[in-house]
N, C-alpha and C positions, 0 to 999 in steps of 0.2 A: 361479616366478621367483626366489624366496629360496635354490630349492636348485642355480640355476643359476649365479647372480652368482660365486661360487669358482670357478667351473670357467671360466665365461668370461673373470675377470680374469686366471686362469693361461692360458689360448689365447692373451691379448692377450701376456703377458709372451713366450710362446713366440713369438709368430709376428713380435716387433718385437726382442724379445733384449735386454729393459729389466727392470726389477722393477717390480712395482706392489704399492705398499703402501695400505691400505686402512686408515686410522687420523686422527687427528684431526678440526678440522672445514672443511676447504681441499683443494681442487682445481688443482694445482699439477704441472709437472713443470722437470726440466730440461735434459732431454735422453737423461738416463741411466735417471731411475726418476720412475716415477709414480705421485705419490700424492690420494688418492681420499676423501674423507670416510667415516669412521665410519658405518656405515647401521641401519636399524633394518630387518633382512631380510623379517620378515614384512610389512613393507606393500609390496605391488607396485608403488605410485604412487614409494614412493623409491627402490626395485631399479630402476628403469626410470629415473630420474634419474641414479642413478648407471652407465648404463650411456652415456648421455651424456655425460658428465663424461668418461668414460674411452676414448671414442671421439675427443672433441675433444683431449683431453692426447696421447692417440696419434695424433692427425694432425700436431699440432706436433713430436712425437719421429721422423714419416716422413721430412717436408715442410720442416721450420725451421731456417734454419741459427743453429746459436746460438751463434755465432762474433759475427754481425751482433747478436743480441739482447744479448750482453754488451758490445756496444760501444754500445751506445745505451741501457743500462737507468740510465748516471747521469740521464738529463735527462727525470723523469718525465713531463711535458706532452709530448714528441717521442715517449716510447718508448707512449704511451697511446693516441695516433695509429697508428702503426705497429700495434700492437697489433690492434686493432681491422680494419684493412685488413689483415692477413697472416690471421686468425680465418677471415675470410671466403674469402680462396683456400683455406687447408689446408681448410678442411669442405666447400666443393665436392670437390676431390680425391678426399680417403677416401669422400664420399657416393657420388662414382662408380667407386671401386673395388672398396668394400665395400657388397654389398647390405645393404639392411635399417639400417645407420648413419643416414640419413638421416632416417628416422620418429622415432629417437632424438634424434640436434639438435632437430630441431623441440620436439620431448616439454621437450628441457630447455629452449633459448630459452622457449616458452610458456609454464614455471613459475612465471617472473616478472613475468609481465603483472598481477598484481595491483597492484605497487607503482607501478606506472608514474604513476597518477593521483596518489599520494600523490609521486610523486617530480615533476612539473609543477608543481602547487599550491607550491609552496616557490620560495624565488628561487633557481636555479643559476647557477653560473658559466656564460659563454658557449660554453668550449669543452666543458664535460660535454655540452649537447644539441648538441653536431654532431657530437662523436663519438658519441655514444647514437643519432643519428639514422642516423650513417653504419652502424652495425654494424646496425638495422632493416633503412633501407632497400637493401643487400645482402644480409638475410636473404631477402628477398624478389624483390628483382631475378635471384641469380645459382641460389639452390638453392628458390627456387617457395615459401617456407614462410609458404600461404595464413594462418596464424595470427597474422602478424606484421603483416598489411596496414593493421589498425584504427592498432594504435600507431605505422607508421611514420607515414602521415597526419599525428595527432596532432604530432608532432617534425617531419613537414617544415612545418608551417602554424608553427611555435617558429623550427625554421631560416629559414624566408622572410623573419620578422618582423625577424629578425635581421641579414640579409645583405641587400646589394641587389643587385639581379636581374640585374648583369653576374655580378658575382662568385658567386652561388649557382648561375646555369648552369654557370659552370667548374667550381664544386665537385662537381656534377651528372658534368659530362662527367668528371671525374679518376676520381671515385672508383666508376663505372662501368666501368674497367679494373683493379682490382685482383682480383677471382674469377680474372680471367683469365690473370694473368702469369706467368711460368713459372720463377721463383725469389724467396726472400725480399730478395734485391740487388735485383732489381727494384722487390719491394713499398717497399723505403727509396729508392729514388731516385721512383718515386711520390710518395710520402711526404713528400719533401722537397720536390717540386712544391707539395704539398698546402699544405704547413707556408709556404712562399715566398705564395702568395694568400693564408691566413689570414694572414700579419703585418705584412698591410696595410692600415693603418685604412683606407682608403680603400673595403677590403670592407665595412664594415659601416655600418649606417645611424645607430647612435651610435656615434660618434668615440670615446666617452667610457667603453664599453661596457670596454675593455682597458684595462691599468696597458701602460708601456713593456717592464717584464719580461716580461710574460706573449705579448708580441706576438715578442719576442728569443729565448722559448722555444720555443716553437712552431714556430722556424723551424731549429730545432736547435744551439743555443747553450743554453751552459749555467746560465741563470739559477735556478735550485733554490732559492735560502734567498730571492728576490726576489718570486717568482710565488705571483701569489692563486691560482692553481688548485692547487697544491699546499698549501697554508691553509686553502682553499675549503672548509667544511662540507658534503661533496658526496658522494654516494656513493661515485663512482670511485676516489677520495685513501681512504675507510674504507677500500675492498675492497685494495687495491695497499698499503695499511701495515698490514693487518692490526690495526685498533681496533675492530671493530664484528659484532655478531652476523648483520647483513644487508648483501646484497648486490645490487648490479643487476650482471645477466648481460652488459653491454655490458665488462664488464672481466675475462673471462676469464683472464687471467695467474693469477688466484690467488682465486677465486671461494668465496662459503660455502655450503654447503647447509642451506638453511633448514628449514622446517616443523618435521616430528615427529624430525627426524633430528638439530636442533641440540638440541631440549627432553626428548632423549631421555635421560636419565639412567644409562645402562649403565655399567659400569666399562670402564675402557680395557684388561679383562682381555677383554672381547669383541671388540678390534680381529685383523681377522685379520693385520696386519701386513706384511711384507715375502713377497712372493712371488713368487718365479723360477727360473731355471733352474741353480741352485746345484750346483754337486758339492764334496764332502765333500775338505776338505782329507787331504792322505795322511800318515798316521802311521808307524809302524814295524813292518811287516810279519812281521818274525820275531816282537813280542809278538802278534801273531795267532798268527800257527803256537804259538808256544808254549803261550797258550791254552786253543787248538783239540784239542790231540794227547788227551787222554782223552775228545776227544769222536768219535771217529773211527768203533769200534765202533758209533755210533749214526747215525753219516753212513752207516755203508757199508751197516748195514742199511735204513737209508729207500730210498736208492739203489735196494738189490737189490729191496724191494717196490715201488717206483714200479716200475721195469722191467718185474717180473714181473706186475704190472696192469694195462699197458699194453699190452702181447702178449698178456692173454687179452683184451683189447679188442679189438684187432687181429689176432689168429689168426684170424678167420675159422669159420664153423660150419655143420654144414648143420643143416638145419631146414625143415620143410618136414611137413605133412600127409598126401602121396603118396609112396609108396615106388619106388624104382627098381627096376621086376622085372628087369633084365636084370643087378642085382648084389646080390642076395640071397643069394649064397654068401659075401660081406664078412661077415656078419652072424654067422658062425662063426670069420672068425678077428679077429673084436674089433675092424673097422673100422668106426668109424662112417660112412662115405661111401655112406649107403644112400638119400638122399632128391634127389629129383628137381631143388632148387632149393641153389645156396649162398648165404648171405646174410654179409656182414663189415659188420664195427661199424667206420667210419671216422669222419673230421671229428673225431678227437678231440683237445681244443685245453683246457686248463687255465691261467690265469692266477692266478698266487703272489706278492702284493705284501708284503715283510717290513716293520713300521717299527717300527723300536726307540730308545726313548724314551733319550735321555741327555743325560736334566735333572742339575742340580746334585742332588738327592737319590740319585741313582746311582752318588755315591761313595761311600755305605756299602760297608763290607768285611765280608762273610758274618764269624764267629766261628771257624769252623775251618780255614781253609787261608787268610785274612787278602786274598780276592780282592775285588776293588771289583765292586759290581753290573754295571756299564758292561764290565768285562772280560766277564766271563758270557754277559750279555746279545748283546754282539759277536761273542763265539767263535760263539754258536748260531746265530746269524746266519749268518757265514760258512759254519758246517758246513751248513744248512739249503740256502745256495744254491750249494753245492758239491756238494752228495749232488744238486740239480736238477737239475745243469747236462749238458745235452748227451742230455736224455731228449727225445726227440723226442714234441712235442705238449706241454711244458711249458714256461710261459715264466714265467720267476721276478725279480724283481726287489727292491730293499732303499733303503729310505729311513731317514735319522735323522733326529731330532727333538727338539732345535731345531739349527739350523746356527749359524754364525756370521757368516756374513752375509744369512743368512733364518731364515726360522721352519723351514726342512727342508733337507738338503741330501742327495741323491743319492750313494748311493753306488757301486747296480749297475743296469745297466739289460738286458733280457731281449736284445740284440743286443752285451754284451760279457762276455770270457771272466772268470770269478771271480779264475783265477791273473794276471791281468795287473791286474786294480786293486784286492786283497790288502790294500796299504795305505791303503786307502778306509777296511779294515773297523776301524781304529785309531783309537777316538775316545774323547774325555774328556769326561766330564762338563761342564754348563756351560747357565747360563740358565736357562727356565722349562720349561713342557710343554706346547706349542701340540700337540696330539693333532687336534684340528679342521683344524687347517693342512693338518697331513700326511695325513690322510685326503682330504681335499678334492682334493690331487695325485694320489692314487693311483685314486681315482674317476674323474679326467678321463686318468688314463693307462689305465685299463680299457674306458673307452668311445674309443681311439682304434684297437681292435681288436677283432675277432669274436671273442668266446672262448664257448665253450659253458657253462664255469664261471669265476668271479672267484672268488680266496678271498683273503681281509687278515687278515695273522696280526701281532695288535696286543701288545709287549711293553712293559710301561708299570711304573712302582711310585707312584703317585699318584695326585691331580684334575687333569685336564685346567686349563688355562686360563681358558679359556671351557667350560662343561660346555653353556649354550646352543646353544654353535655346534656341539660336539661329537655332541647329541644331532640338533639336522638331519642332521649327514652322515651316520650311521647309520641314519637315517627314510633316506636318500635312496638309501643303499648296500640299503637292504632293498626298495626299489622297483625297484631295477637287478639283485634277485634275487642280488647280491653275499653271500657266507656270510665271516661278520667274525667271528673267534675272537681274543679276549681274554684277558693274561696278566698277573696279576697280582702282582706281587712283595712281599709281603708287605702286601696294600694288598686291602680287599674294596670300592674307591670304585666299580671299575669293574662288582660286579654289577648296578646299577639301571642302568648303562647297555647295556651290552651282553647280546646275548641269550644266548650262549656264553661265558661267563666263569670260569677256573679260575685260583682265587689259590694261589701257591705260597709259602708260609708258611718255606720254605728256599731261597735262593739259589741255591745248589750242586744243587737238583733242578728248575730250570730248564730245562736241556736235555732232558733227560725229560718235563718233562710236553708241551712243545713237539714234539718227537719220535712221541710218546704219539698226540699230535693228528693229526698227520701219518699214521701207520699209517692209523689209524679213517678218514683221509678216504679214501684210497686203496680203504681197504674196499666204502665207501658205494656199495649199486647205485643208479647212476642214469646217466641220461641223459646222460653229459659228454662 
């Protein structure tokens, strides 16, 4: 589960076309990008939380119009309501669009069924246990989540106590249409039904139970600096202003994740950070070509030996145990077509993911021709997936690391031509070295196709970020049977990490040793 959570949070970012940032300690989105607590990957119990979290932020980024949630986020007591009834249609929704989401809700709802007794015992404000009840008792009413049936109980025998029994059947019949409604317009004019019976003393069995404010909020007016529920020492008001290290799950807007995952002490250098579908802003294409041009001799012979590896792959051969007597005279003038059976080597399919590191340390400039690391690094890039391109059965691809508005950004993808986004390959140094990040992309872009070989040819001059997180995706890249070649510019950090690791101690002999690797793999007899 820990070597899955990257891959999955990048499917989500792809398949909604958001970013999902995995850092701090809040569950949060707003429409554009969603972000996900800090995890502690190796406990399955919180990978599985967090897979929750990021299922529920991605139903409101489907499903929520946040046109409506910005026009109601001044009036905390109406938008908390709202809240709570919109939670429960989007997670029906996604439950029945997306298989398998569902066991996950539930997973997360149930993780805070601990505090529920601890959160009774205290005196709350009135309106925290009706929404606390409401968000229950539609965990259970609309998506079945047997786990939830004890605590709603508990909170409707608080709400009954509370309401008299004209007014708690309506409450009943309202908010037993919201799973079901078919826009969040809807769920606020609900809502406002709702809000119109709550601000009616007359609902309640002490009169005395609400201040004037709190009864005027509720109904969607703006009493904010008036109302005890926004004062109230109450959970919901912690979770929604961000004061408190816990949280009950009834206030999804911006929830904490508790246990090992808030006591965990990692450096925010293991956050995996911003992750989407970035492409690489475009620089100046002639300082590529210019670059590139002494590197060309070493494009063209990659080139000529992919080719010519590829055709003795695909030539075709005979072979075979049994001879063909009826052409035993071939066998004089130097044909080999003497065997009963022909057999050809097909399916041959290679994947070539390039990432090249260009952290702020990649502005050093070699000593002799005064070239910054980042140009080097660049050009061999470029020649790398130039000399690929157009070998059929090869598909090559280039990421950098870190981007500028992610930890990676995209520069070549294996369905576009190299000469047409050129000025991708023009990047400057800048930021950290999330290496974890970008690997994590190119693992889930290898498993979105059949390849018979994966190779990541990794150009780096540093420590990784996270060297934790770093060292999973390589356990994980080595389970996927992926061969991960490591290069290291003047830097021996990455021999304990990688199994293939050659530091090149000169700048300037960068493309060489890169090149180097390349021949030897093309060499390699095996199975591709």
């Amino acid at each position: 589960m820990k070597n899955a959570m990257p891959i999955i949070v990048a499917n989500y970012a792809k398949a909604f076309n958001i970013k999902v940032r995995m850092q701090g300690s809040y569950a949060y989105t707003d429409g554009r990008e969603i972000v996900i607590p800090r995890l502690n990957l190796t406990d399955d119990r919180i990978a599985r939380l967090a897979y929750g979290y990021l299922a529920h932020e991605a139903a409101h980024v489907r499903y929520t119009d946040f046109k409506i949630v910005k026009s109601i986020r001044g009036n905390f007591t109406f938008f908390s309501l709202f809240n709570v009834l919109e939670d429960a249609r989007i997670e029906r929704l996604i439950g029945r669009e997306f298989i398998g989401v569902w066991e996950n809700l539930e997973f997360l709802r149930s993780s805070f069924d601990e505090h529920l007794s601890e959160f009774l015992n205290k005196h709350k404000h009135p309106f925290t246990l009706i929404f606390s009840f409401i968000s229950y008792y539609l965990c259970v009413k609309s998506q079945g989540f047997a786990s939830q049936r004890k605590n709603t109980l508990l909170l409707f025998k608080e709400v009954k106590a509370l309401l008299r029994v004209k007014a708690f059947c309506k409450l009943i019949f309202l908010i037993k249409k919201a799973p079901y409604l078919k826009s969040s317009s809807a769920v606020l004019k609900l809502c406002e039904e709702i809000g119109e019976l709550l601000s009616l003393k007359d609902s309640y069995k002490n009169t005395k139970a609400l201040s004037q404010s709190d009864l005027q909020a509720i109904n969607g007016k703006d009493f904010l600096k008036e109302s005890r529920f926004l004062r109230d020492d109450n959970l919901f008001a912690k979770v929604c202003l961000n004061k408190t290290g816990k949280a009950y799950v009834g206030a999804d807007k911006s929830v904490l994740l508790n246990y090992e995952a808030v006591k965990d002490n990692g450096s925010s250098r293991d956050d995996l950070g911003v992750v989407g579908p970035c492409v690489c802003k475009n620089g100046n294409p002639q300082a590529v070509l210019a670059a590139a041009r002494d590197l060309y001799p070493l494009k063209r012979a990659l080139m000529l030996s992919a080719r010519a590896f590829i055709d003795r792959k695909r030539s075709g051969r005979q072979s075979h145990t049994y001879l063909d007597t009826k052409h035993l005279s071939r066998l004089f003038m130097f044909d080999d077509r003497l065997f009963l059976k022909k057999e050809i080597e097909e399916d041959f399919s290679t994947y070539i993911h390039v990432l090249v590191d260009v952290s702020g340390s990649m502005m050093i400039k070699e000593k002799s021709k005064g070239r910054m690391r980042s140009e080097i690094a660049c050009s061999c890039a470029y020649c790398l997936a130039k000399a690929l391109e157009g070998i059929d059965g090869i598909f090559c691809e280039v990421t950098f690391f870190p981007g500028f508005t992610s930890e990676y950004e995209i520069a070549l993808k294996h369905n576009e031509k190299v000469s047409s986004v050129i000025a991708r390959f023009d990047q400057k140094p800048r930021g950290s070295t999330p290496l974890a990040q970008a690997l994590w992309y190119a693992l889930g872009r290898q498993k979105e196709f059949s390849f018979k070989r994966s190779i990541f040819i990794v150009i780096t001059d540093g420590v990784p970020d996270s060297v934790a997180q770093t060292v999973r995706a390589l356990e994980f890249a080595k389970e996927l049977s992926c061969e991960v070649y490591g290069f290291g510019i003047e830097s021996t950090a990455g021999c304990d990490l990688f199994t293939s690791f050659t530091v090149v101690n000169d700048i300037g002999e960068l493309p060489k040793a890169v090149f180097n690797t390349l021949y030897m793999i093309f060499k390699k007899r095996r199975n591709i």
